[in-house]
C-alpha positions as CSV (number, residue, x, y, z in Angstrom):
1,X,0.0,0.0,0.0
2,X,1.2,3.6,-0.9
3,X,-0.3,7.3,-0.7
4,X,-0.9,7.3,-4.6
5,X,-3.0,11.2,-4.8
6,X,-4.3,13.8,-3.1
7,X,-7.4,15.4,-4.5
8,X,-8.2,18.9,-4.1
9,X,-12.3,19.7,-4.5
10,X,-12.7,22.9,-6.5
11,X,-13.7,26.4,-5.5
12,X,-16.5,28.4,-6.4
13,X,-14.1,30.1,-9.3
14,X,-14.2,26.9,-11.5
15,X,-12.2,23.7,-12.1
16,X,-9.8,25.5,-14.5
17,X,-9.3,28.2,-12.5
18,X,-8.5,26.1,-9.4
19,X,-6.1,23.9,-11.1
20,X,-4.5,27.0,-12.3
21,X,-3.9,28.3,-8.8
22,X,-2.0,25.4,-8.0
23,X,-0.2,24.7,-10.3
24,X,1.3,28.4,-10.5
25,X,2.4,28.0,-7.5
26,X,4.0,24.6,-8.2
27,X,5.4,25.0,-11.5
28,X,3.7,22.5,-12.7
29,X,1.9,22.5,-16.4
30,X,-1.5,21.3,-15.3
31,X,-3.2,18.3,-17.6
32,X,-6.4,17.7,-18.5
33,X,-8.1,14.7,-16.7
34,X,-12.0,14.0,-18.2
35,X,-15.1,13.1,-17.1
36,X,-16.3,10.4,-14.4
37,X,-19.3,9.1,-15.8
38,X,-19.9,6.6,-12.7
39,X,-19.1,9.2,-10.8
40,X,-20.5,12.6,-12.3
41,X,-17.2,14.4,-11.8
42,X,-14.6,16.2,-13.8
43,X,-11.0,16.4,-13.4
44,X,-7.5,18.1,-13.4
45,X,-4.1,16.4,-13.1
46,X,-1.0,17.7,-11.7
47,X,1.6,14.8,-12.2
48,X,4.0,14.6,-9.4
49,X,7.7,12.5,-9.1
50,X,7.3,9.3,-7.3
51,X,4.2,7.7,-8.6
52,X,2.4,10.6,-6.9
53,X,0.1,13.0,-8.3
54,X,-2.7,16.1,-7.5
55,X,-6.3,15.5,-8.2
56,X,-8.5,18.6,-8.7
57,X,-11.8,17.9,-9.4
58,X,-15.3,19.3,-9.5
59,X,-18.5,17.7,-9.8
60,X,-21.1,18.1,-12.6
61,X,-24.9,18.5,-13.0
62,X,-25.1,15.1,-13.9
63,X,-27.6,12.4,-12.1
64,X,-24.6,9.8,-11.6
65,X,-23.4,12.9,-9.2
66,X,-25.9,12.3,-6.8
67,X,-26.1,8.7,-6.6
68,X,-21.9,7.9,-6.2
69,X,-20.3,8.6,-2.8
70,X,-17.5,10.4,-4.8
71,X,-19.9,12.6,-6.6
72,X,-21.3,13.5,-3.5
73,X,-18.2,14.0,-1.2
74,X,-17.2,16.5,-4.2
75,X,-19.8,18.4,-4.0
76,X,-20.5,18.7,-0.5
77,X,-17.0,20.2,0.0
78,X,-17.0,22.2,-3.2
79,X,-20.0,23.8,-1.4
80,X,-18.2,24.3,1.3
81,X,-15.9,26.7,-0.6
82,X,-13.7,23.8,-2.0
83,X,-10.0,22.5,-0.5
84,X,-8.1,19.2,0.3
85,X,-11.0,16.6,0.1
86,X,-8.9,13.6,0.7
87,X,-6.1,11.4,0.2
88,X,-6.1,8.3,-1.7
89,X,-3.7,5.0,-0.9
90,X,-2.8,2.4,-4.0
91,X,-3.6,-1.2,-3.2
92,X,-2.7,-4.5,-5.2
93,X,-5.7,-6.1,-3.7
94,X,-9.3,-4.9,-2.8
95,X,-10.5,-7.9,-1.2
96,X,-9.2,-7.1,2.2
97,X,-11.6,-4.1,2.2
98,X,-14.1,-5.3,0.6
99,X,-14.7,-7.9,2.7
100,X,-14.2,-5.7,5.6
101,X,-16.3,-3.2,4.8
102,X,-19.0,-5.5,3.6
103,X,-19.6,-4.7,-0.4
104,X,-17.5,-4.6,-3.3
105,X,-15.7,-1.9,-4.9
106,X,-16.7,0.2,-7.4
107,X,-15.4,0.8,-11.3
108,X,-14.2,4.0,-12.1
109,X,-12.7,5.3,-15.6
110,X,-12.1,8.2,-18.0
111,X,-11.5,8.4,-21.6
112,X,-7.8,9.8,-23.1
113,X,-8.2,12.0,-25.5
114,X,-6.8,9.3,-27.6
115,X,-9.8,7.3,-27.0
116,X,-7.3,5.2,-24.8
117,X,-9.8,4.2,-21.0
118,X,-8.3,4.2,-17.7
119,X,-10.0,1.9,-15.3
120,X,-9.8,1.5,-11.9
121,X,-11.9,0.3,-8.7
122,X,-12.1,1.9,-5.5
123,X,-13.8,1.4,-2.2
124,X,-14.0,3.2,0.7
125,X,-15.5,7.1,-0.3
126,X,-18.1,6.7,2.5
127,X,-15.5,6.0,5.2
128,X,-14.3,9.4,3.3
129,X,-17.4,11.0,4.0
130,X,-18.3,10.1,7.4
131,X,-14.3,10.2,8.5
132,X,-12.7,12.9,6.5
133,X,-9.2,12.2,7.8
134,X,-9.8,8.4,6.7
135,X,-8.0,7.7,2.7
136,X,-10.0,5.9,0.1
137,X,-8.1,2.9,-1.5
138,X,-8.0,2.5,-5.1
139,X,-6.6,-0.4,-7.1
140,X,-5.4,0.5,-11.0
141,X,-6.7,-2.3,-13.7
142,X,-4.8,-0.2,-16.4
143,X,-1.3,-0.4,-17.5
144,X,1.0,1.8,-15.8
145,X,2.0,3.7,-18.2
146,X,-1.5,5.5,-18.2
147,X,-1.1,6.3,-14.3
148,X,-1.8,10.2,-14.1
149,X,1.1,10.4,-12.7
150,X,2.9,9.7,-16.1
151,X,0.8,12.4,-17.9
152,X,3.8,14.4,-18.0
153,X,7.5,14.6,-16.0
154,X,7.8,17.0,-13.4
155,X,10.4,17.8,-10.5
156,X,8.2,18.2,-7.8
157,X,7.7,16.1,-5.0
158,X,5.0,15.5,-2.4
159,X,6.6,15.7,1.2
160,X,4.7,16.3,3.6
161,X,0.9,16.3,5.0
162,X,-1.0,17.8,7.6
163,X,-3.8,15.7,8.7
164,X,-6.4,16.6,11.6
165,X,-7.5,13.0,13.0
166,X,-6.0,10.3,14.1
167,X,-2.6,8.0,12.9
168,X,-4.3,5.2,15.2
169,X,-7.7,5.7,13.9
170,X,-6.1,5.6,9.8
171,X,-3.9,2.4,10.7
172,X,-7.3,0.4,12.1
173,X,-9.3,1.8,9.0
174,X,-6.4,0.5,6.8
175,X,-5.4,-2.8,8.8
176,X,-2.1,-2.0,8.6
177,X,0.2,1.1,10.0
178,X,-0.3,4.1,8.5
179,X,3.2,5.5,8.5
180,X,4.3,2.7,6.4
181,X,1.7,3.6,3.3
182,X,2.9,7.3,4.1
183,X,6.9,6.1,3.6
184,X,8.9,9.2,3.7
185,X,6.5,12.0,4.1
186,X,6.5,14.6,6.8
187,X,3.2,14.0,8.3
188,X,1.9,15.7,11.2
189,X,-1.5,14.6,13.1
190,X,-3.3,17.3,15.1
191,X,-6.6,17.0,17.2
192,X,-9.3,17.9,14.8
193,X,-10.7,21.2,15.6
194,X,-14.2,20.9,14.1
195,X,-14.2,18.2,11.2
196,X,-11.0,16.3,10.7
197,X,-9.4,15.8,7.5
198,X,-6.1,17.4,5.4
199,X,-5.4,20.6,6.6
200,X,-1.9,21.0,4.2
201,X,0.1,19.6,1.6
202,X,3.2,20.6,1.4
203,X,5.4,19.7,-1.8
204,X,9.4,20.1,-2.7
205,X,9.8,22.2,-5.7
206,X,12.6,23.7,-7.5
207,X,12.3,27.1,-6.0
208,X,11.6,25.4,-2.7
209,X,9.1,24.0,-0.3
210,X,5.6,24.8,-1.0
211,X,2.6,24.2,1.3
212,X,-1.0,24.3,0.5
C-alpha cells in the first residue's frame, strides 16, 4: 500500500481556475483529466515525481453525481468553498476491504483524449465521508503507463501532509500502519478542531518548499 494522490475539491471560481492556482504555485503545467461518468465528476491532473500526483476535481450536473459517494463527497465540499478533500492510498488487492467493509468496490474510468480508457476500482468514499481524515483505496486495472502520474515529467515532490485525525484511527481503517503507506512524508496529526481531515500539503519544488 502507498499514498498514490491527493485530490483537491474545486472552489466556487471553476475547475480551471482552481487547477491553475495550483499549479502556479508549483510549476507545474496542469493536464487535462476527463469526465467520471460513474461518478459525475470532472477532473484536473497535476503529475508529481514518485508515482504521486494532485487531483482537482469538480462535480457536474449530472444524475450519476448524486447517486456515487465520490460525486457527492465532491460536492458537499465544493459547497463548502472547496479545499483538500482527501487522500487516496494504491492497493494491489481490494478484497481485504471489501470484505471488511462488507460490499464490493466500485469501477471507475475516463477516456484519453486518444480514446485510450483508464480503469480502476475503489472502495471506501463513504469511510471518506463520514471520517474525513480516513484515505480511500483504489486499485489500478490499467497499465502503468497510463497512471496520471505519467501524464507528463515533473520535479516536484510531495513531502509532507498535515492531517487533523488520528494516525491510530487511519492504521485500524487501513489494517495496517499508516506510516508505512505514508513512507517518507512529513506528516503531522493534530486533534481535529471541528471536522477532521487534510489541513496542508506541502510539496518540494525547484524554487523550494511549498505548502497548501
Amino acid at each position: 500500500m502507498k499514498l498514490d494522490h491527493v485530490s483537491f475539491a474545486a472552489q466556487p471560481d471553476g475547475l480551471e481556475a482552481t487547477t491553475e492556482q495550483i499549479a502556479d504555485r508549483l510549476g507545474i503545467e496542469p493536464v487535462k483529466g476527463g469526465v467520471h461518468p460513474r461518478f459525475g465528476t470532472r477532473n484536473m491532473i497535476l503529475p508529481l515525481t514518485d508515482h504521486q500526483y494532485v487531483e482537482v476535481v469538480t462535480v457536474l450536473e449530472h444524475p450519476a453525481a448524486d447517486k456515487a459517494p465520490f460525486g457527492q463527497a465532491v460536492r458537499a465540499r465544493s459547497e463548502a468553498g472547496g479545499g483538500w478533500l482527501g487522500w487516496v492510498v494504491e492497493v494491489p488487492d481490494l478484497a481485504p476491504f471489501e470484505a471488511k467493509l462488507g460490499r464490493p468496490a466500485v469501477p471507475g474510468g475516463r477516456i484519453f483524449p486518444d480514446g485510450r480508457q483508464l480503469e480502476w476500482h475503489q472502495i471506501g468514499v463513504k469511510g471518506l465521508i463520514s471520517d474525513p481524515q480516513l484515505p480511500f483505496m483504489i486499485r489500478f486495472d490499467s497499465e502503468d503507463e497510463m497512471h496520471p502520474s505519467r501524464a507528463r515529467v515533473t520535479d516536484v515532490r510531495l513531502s509532507g501532509l498535515d492531517i487533523a485525525g488520528s494516525p491510530e484511527r487511519v492504521t485500524d481503517w487501513l489494517g495496517g500502519p499508516v506510516e508505512d503507506v505514508l513512507g517518507s512524508l512529513d506528516v503531522t496529526w493534530s486533534a481535529p478542531h471541528g471536522t477532521p481531515g487534510i489541513m496542508a500539503v506541502s510539496f518540494e519544488t525547484p524554487d523550494g518548499t511549498v505548502t497548501i
